[in-house]
C-alpha positions as CSV (number, residue, x, y, z in Angstrom):
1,X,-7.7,7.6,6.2
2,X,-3.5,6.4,5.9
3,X,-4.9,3.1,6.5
4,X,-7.4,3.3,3.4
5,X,-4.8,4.6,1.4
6,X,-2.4,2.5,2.0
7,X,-4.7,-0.8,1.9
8,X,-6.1,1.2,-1.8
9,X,-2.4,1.1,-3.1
10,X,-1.5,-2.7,-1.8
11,X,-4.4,-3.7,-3.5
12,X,-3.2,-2.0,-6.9
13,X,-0.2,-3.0,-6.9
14,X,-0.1,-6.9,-5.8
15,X,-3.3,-7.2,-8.6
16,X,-5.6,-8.6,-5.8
17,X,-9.0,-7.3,-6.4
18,X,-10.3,-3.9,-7.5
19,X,-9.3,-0.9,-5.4
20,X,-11.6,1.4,-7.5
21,X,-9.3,3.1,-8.7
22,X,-7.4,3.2,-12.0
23,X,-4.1,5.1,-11.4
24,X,-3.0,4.9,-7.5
25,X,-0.2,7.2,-6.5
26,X,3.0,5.7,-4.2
27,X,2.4,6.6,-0.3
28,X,4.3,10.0,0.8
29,X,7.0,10.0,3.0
30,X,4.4,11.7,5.4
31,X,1.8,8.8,5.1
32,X,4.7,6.1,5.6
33,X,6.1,8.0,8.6
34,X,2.3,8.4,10.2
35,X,1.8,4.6,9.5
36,X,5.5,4.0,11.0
37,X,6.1,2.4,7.5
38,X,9.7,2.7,5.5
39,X,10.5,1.5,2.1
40,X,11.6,-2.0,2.7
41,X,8.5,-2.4,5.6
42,X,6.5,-1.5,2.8
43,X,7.4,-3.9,0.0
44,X,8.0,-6.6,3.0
45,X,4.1,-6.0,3.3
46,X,2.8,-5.6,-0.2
47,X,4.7,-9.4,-0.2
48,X,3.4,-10.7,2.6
49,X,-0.2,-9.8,1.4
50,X,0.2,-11.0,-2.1
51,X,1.3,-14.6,-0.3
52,X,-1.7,-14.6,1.4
């Protein structure tokens, strides 16, 4: 489920498609940990998919 998550709240931010859902809240520090994920990991993704 991280994975859904976090793929609902890349979407919604970088503007690429529709992730169903109008107001997406920013991954916990839980959910980042479980997903081995930190801040700059994160936006170093969110950049990476929006280049794509």
């Amino acid at each position: 489920m991280d994975i859904v998550f976090l793929a609902n709240v890349t979407i919604h931010n970088v503007g690429f498609g529709y992730s169903g859902l109008r107001i997406v809240r920013l991954p916990s520090r839980l959910t980042k940990r479980r997903l081995g994920l930190d801040e700059d990991t994160l936006v170093e993704f969110e950049q990476k998919v929006d280049n794509s």
